[in-house]
N, C-alpha and C positions, 0 to 999 in steps of 0.2 A: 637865704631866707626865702621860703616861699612866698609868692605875690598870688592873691584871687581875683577873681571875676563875679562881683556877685548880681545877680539878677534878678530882678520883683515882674510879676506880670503886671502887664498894664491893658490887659486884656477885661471885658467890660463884665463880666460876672466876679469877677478876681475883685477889681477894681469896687464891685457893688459889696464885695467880702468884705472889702477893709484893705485893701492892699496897698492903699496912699499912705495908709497910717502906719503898714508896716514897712513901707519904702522909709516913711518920716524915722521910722525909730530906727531900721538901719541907719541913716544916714549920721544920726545924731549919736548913737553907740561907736560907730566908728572914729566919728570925730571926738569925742571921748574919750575914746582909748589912743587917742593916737594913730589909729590904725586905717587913715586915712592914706597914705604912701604905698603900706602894703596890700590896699583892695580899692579894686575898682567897682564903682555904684553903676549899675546902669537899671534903666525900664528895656521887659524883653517885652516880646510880642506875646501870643497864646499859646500857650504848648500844648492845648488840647484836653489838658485834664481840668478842667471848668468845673466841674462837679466837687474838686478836692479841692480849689482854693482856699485863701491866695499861694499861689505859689513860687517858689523861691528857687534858684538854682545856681550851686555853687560849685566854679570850675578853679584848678586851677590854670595859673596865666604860663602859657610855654614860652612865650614872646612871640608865637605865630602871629603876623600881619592878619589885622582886622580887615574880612570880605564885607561888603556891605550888602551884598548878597548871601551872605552864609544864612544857613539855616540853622545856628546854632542859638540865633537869636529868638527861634518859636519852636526847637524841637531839642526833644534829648540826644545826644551826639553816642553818651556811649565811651567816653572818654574816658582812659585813667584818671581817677582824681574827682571827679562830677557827681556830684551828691545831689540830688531833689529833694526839697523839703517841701507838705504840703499842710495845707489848716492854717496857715503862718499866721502868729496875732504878734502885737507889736513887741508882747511878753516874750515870745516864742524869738521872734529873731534877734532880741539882745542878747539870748542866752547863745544863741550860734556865731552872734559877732565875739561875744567874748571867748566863746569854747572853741568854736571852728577856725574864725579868720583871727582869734589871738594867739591862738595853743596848737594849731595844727590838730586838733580831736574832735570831726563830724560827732554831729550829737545825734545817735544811732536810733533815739527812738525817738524820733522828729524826723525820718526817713518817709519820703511819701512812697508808696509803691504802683505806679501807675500801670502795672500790666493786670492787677490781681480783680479789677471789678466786683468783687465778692463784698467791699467794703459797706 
């Protein structure tokens, strides 16, 4: 069974988004569903795309040892498996808790795209 990592910014324009409120409904979707064992909650730092908040990021867990230095916590890595979601409303991350972190299925047009600036 895959395990995730999921991550709300806690960065202060995210945070003026709404991003408390979607940490709250993550938090309470997962408990919910149960799916509290196979994902992990955490607050990241800014990932720099402020403009598209709140945003969300969903890796999954390899069991690699947490850096507490890692920069995985304010940037995108790049990783097999790591989905960015951005605009996130609290509407928006039940439907990833239940599709993403229940079903193994990123919910593809909830993708943020942070190279494109054209937005």
């Amino acid at each position: 069974m895959k395990r995730y990592r999921l991550s709300v910014c806690k960065g202060s324009s995210c945070k003026a988004g709404g991003a408390d409120a979607v940490y709250a409904a993550a938090r309470d979707a997962l408990g919910a569903g149960g799916l509290v064992p196979r994902c992990e909650l955490y607050r990241g730092g800014c990932y720099g795309f402020c403009h598209m908040g709140p945003n969300v990021v969903v890796r999954e867990d390899t069991g690699r040892k947490k850096d507490p230095l890692s920069p995985e916590d304010y940037q995108l890595m790049g990783w097999p498996g790591e989905v960015y979601y951005s605009e996130m409303t609290p509407e928006k991350m039940k439907r990833v808790v239940e599709e993403h972190i229940a079903k193994d299925a990123p919910v593809r047009e909830l993708f943020g795209q942070p190279d494109s600036g054209d937005d």
